[in-house]
C-alpha positions in Angstrom: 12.9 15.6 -5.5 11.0 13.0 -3.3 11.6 15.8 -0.3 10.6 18.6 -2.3 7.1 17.1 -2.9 6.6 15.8 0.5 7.4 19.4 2.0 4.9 21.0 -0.2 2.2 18.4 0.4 2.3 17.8 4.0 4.5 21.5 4.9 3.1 23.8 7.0 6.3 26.5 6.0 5.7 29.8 4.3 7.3 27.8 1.0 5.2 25.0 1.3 2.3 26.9 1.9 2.8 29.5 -1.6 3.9 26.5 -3.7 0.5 24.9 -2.6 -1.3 28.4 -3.5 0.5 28.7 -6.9 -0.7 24.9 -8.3 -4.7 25.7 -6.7 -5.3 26.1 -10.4 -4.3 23.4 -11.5 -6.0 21.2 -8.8 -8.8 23.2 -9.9 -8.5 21.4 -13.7 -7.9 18.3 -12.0 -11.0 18.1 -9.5 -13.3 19.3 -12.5 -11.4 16.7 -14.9 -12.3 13.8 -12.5 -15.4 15.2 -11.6 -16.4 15.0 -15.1 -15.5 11.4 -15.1 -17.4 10.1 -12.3 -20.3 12.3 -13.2 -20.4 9.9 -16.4 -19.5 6.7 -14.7 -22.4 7.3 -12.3 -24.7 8.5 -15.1 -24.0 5.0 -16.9 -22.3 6.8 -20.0 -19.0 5.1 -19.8 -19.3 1.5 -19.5 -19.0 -0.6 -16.7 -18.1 -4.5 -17.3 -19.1 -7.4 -15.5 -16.3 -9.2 -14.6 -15.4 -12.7 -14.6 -15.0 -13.7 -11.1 -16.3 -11.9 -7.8 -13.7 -9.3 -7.3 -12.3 -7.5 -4.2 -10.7 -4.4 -4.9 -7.8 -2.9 -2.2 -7.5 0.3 -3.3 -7.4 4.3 -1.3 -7.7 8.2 -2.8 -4.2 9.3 -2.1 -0.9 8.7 -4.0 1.1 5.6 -1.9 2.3 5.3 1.4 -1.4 3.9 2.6 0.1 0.3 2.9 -1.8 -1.2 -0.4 0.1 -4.0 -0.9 0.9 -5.4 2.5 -2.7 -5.4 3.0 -4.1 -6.9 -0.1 -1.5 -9.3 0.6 -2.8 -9.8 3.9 -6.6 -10.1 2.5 -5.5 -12.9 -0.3 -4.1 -14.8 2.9 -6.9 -14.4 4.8 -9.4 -15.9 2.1 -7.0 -18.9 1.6 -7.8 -19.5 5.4 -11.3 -19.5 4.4 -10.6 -21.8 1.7 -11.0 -19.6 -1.2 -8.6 -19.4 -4.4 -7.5 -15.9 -4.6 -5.6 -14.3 -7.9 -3.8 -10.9 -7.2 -4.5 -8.7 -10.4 -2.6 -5.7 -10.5 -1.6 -2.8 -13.0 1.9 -3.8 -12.2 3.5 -0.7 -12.3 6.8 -1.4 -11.2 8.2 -4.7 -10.5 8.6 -4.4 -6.9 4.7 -5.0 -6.7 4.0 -8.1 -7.9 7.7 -9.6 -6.5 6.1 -8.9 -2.6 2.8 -10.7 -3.7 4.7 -13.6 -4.9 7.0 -13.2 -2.0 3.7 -12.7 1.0 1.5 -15.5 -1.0 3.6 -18.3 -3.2 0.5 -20.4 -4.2 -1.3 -17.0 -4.9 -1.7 -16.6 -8.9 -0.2 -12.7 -9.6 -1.6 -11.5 -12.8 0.0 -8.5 -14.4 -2.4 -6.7 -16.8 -3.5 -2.9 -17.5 -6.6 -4.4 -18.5 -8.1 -5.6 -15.4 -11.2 -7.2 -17.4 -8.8 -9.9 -19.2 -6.4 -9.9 -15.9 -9.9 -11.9 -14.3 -10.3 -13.7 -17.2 -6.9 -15.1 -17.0 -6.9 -15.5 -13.4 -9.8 -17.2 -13.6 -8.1 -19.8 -16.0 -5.5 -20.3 -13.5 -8.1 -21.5 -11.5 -9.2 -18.5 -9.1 -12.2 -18.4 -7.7 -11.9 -14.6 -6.6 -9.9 -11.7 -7.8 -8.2 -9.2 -5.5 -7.1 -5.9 -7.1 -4.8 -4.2 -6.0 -4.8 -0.9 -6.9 -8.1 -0.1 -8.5 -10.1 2.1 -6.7 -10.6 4.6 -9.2 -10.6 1.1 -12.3 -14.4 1.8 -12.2 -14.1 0.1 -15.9 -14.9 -3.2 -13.6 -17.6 -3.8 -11.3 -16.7 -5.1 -8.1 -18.4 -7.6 -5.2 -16.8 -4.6 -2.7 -14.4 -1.9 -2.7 -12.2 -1.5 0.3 -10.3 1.8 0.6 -6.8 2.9 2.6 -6.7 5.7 4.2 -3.3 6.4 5.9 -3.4 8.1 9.3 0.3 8.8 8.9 0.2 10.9 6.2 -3.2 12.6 7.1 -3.9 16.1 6.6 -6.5 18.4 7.8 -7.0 19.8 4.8 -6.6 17.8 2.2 -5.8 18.5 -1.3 -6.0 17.3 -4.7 -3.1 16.5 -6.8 -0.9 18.3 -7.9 -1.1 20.5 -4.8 -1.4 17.5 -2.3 -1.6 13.5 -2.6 -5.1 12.8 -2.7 -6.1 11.4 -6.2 -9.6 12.3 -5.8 -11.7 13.9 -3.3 -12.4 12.4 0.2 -16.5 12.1 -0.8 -15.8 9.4 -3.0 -15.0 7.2 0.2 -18.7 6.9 0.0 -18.2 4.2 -3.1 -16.9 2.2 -0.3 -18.0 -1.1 1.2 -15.4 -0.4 4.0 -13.1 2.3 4.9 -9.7 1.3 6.4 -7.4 3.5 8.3 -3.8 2.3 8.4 -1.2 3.6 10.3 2.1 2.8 10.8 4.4 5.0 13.6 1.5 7.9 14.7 -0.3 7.1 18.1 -3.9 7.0 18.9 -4.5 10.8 19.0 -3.5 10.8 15.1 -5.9 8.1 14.3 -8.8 8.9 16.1 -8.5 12.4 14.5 -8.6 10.5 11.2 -11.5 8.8 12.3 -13.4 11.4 13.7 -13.0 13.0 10.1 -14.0 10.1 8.1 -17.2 9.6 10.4 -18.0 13.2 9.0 -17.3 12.5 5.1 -19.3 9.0 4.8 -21.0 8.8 7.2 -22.6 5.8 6.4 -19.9 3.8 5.1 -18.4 1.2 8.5 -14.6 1.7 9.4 -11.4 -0.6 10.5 -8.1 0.8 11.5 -4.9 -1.9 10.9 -1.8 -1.4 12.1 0.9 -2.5 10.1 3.4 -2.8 12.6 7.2 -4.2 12.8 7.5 -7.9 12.6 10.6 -9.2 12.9 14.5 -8.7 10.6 15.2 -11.2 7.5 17.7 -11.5 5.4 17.2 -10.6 1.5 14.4 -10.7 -0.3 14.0 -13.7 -2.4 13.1 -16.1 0.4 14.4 -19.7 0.5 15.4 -22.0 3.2 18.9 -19.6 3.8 16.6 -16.8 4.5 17.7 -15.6 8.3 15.4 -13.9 10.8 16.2 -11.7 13.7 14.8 -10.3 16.3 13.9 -6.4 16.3 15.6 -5.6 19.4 18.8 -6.1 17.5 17.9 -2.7 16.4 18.0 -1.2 19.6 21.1 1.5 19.7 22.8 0.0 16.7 23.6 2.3 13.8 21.1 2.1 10.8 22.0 2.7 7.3 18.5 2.3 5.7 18.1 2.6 1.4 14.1 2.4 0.3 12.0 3.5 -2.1 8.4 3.2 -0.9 5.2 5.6 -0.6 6.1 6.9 2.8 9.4 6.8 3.5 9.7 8.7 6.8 6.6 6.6 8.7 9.4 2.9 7.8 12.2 5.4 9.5 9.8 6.3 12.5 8.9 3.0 13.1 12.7 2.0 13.3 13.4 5.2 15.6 11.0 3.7 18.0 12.3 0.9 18.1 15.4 2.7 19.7 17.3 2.4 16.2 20.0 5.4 14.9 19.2 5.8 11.4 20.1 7.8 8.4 18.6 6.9 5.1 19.1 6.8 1.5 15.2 7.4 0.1 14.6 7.6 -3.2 11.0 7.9 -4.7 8.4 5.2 -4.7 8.9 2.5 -7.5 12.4 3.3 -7.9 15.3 1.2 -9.8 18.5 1.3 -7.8 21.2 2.0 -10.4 24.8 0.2 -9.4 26.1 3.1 -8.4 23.6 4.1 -5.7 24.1 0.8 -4.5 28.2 0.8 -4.4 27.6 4.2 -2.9 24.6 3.2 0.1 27.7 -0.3 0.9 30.6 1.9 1.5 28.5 4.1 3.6 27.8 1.1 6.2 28.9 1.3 9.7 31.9 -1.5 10.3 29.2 -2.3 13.1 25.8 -1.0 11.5 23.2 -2.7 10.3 21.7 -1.9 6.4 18.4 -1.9 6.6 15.0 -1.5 3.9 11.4 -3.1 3.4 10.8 -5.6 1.5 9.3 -3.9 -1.3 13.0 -2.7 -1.4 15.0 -6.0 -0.7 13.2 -7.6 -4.1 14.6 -5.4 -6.0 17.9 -5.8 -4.3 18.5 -9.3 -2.8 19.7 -10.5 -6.7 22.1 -7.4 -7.0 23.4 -7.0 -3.7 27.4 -7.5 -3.5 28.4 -10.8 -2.1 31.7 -9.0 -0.1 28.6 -6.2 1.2 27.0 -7.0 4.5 23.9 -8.8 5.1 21.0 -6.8 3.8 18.2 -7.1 6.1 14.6 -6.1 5.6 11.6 -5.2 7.7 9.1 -8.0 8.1 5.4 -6.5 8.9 2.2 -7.9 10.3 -0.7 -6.7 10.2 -3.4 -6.5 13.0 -7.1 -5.3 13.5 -7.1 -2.5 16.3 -10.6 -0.8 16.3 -13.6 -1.7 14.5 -13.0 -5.7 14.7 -15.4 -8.0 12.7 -15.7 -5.3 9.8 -12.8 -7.5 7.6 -14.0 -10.7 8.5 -17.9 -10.0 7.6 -17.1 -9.1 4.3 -15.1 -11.7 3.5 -17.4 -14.5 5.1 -19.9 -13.2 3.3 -18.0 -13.4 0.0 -16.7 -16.9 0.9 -20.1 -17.7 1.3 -20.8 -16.2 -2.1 -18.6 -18.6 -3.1 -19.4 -21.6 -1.7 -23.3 -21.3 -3.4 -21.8 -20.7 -6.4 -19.7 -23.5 -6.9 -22.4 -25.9 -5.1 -24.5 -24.8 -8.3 
């Protein structure tokens, strides 16, 4: 299924190409649906609350695969540098989610709550002093200090196209809510992400850009941490065969990154958020090369590290970092400046 809706969002085939024509209509219903909904949010006729801590919302326009979570990860670590008590609030749907932030940031608070409003409040009694959302882009319920937004230069396209007929969740003007745009990528070169940024530079204008790569780190074992956790190298990747089982946003960008790091690989994917059931996971072990390596992310390996068989090999997952390649200072301005907001407000 997962294949069948990435072919007809990101094809260029004559099947992808008529299965995008047949469900125009009903992007058609969408984009007037949501344009009905902003048009009121920006009129002032749905409400808008003030919430209880200044908030910092990660969130993009498309459906996964943008690297949300690594990053708003990354963003709660970099305001603990600057002192700051960050809570990750999140819808929570899924339970890989909120595992990785716990996992990325244990002193980190991680409140799970469809209502962000009370998820603040709450964090706030846990003693945060800001709140990062993750995921709320389009959770206009709650005003926000800023808004940054994902854009994925992996899975880019040229035209882009609402759901259901492509991935994008609402149209590429509403970057222009933004208080910073940033273009991730993953596996595609420069030429891919200047193209992205050449388009973004058209749609808001106004609005300053940062492209992070989220790139390979290093091999560790499992997923629940702890002081047995292993760590290898990534050129132990390097012509070894690669049995890889994940369920994330963009499957085939975690497999590129592995091929270019001279890795043979052939992959189990399942959709994003998925459960593995036993069987699949019996099934994915007996497939493993004598000498292979089993591979996934770690949004996969906290799922698995509790039910993986003790007599299976060592399940290894995909550390990543993430770095600041072009438009450097644009992250840190914004949070100086909110950790500054902070500081006056505790002062008084």
């Amino acid at each position: 299924m997962r294949d069948l809706v990435d072919r007809v969002w990101f094809g260029n085939d004559l099947l992808a190409r008529a299965a995008r024509a047949a469900l125009m209509p009903s992007e058609v219903l969408y984009r007037a649906t949501i344009g009905v909904r902003e048009a009121l949010y920006d009129a002032g006729l749905l409400p808008t609350y003030e919430p209880a801590l200044p908030t910092l919302s990660i969130g993009n326009v498309s459906v996964g695969g943008t690297g949300k979570t690594p990053v708003a990860a990354w963003i709660a670590s970099e305001l603990l540098e600057r002192e700051a008590r960050p809570a990750i609030v999140l819808r929570g749907y899924g339970d890989d989610e909120p595992l990785v932030h716990s996992r990325l940031n244990p002193t980190v608070p991680v409140i799970v709550a469809p209502d962000r409003v009370s998820g603040i409040v709450l964090a706030r009694s846990q003693g945060a002093t800001i709140a990062v959302l993750d995921d709320a882009f389009q959770h206009r319920r709650v005003s926000r200090t800023a808004d940054f937004v994902l854009v994925s230069a992996d899975r880019w396209s040229p035209e882009p196209r609402l759901l259901p007929a492509g991935p994008f969740r609402e149209p590429l003007a509403a970057l222009r809510r933004a208080t910073l745009i940033l273009v991730t990528r993953k596996a595609v070169g420069d030429t891919a992400v200047t193209a992205v940024n050449e388009a973004l530079s058209m749609i808001a204008p106004r609005v300053p850009r940062t492209t992070l790569h989220l790139a390979p780190d290093a091999l560790r074992s499992g997923g629940a941490g702890g002081e047995d956790e292993q760590s290898r190298p990534l050129s132990e990747l390097t012509d070894r065969q690669v049995r890889v089982i994940t369920a994330i946003g963009d499957a085939q960008a975690f497999i590129s990154q592995l091929r270019q790091l001279g890795a043979n690989v052939t992959a189990d994917v399942y959709p994003d958020h998925h459960h593995f059931e036993p069987g699949q996971i019996a099934r994915f072990v007996r497939s493993i090369p004598s000498d292979g390596l089993a591979v996934c992310t770690l949004k996969d390996a906290v799922k698995l590290a509790h039910r993986w068989p003790r007599e299976a090999p060592t399940l290894w997952y995909v550390s990543q970092r993430v770095s600041v390649e072009r438009g450097v200072g644009g992250v840190e301005h914004v949070l100086d400046q909110l950790t500054h907001f902070l500081d006056g407000r505790e002062r008084y």
